[in-house]
Structures are given as C-alpha cells and as structure tokens.
C-alpha positions as CSV (number, residue, x, y, z in Angstrom):
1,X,0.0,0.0,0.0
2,X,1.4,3.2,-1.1
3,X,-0.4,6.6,0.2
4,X,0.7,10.1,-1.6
5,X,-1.4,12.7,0.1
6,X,-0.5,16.3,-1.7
7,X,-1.3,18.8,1.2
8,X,0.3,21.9,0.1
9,X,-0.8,24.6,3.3
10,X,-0.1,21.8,5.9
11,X,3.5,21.2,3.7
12,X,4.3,24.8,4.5
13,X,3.1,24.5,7.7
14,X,5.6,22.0,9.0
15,X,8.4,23.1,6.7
16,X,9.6,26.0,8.9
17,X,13.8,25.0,9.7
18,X,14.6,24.5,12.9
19,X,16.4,27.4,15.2
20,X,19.7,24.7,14.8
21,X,20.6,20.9,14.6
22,X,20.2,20.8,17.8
23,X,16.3,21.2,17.8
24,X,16.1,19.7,14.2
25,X,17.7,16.3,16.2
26,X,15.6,16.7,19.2
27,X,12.6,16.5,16.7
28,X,13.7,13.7,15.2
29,X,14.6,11.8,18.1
30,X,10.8,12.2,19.4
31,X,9.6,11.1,15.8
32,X,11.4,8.1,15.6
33,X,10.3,7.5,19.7
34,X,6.5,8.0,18.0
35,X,7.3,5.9,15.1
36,X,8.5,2.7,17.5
37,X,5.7,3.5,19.8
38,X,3.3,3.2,17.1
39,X,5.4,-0.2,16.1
40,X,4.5,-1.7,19.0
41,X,1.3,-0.4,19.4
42,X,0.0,-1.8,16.0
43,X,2.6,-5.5,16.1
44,X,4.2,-4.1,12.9
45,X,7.5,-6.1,13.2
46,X,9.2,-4.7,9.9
47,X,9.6,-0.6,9.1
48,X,12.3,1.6,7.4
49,X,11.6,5.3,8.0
50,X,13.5,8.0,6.2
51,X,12.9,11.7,7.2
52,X,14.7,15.3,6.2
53,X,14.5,17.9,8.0
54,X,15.9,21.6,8.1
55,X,17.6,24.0,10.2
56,X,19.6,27.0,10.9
57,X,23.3,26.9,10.5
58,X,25.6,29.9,10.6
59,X,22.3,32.0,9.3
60,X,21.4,29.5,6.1
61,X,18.7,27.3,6.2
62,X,20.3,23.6,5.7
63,X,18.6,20.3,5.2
64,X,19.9,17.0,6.6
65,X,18.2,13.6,6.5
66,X,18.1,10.6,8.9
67,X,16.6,7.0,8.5
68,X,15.8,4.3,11.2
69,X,15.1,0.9,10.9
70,X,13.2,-1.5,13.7
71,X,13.0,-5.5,13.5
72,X,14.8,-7.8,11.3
73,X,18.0,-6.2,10.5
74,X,18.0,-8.2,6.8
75,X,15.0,-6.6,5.8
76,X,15.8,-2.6,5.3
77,X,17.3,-3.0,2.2
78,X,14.6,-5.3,0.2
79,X,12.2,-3.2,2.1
80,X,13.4,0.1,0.6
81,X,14.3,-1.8,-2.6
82,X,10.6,-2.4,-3.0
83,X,9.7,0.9,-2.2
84,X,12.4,2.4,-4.7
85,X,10.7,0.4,-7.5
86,X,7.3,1.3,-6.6
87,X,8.5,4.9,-6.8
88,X,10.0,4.8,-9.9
89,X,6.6,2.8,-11.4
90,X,4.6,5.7,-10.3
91,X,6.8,8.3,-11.6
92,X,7.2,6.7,-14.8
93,X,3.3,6.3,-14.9
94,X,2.5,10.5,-14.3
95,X,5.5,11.4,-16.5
96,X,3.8,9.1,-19.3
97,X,0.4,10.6,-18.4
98,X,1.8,14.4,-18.1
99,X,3.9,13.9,-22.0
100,X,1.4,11.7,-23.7
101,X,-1.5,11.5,-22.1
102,X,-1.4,7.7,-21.8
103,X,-0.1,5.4,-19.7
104,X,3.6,3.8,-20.4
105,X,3.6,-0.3,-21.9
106,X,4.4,-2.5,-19.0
C-alpha cells in the first residue's frame, strides 16, 4: 500500500527550519520515539523510515536527513528496494500521463 497525500498549506506548515541541529535532532529523536511506539502499538515487526529535515546553521537554512530501521536487520534494504521500485513505477506512470496522455507499456 502506497499513500501520496499532496497537502500543500499543511506542507508549509511543517516546513519552517529548525532554530539549529540541535532542535532539528531533538525533533527527530521524538519522531522516531512515535514511530516505534506506534510499532509496537500496532505488532508491525518490519519498518524503514526515512525523514529530512531543516535547520539553521551559521544563518542558512540547511537540510539534513536521517533513516531508522526497527526488526529484522535483513529486511531494510529489500524493504526500501521495493519501495524504490514502486516509486520509480509511479513516476514513470504520471510522467507518461503528463507527456502523452497515456499510460507507459508494461
């Protein structure tokens, strides 16, 4: 199951940087707390979560990125190897739709 919700005012919203890394990490830290609460909460034994964020740093706004992976420590990559091909499927798909109007041959 793949969800893309576009939510342009809420995107804007929550893309103010962070006053410095230090509160940019602090975030993170309490999202990947949520994310394994939520892990255990719901018996989800397998998830890969990848996040950027930015911040402050010596007055330009800078982005930096941070990933986390919970359960079997095999499964990240296939997991985000799926994911990357899914992606790219979808992409493919609205570029074809976008340039021809169709949908590309499978």
């Amino acid at each position: 199951m793949t969800s893309v919700k576009n939510d342009p005012a809420h995107y804007r919203e929550i893309s103010t940087p962070f006053a410095d890394v230090d509160k940019a990490n602090q975030a993170l830290d309490a999202f990947f707390a949520d994310v394994k609460a939520a892990r255990d909460k719901h018996q989800i034994p397998d998830v890969v979560v990848l996040a950027e964020v930015s911040h402050v740093l010596d007055g330009q706004e800078v982005r930096g990125s941070a990933s986390a992976s919970y359960g079997d420590s095999l499964k990240p990559l296939l997991m985000l190897a799926q994911a990357y091909g899914a992606e790219e499927a979808r992409h493919a798909d609205m570029l074809a739709r976008l340039t021809s109007g169709g949908r590309r041959s499978r």
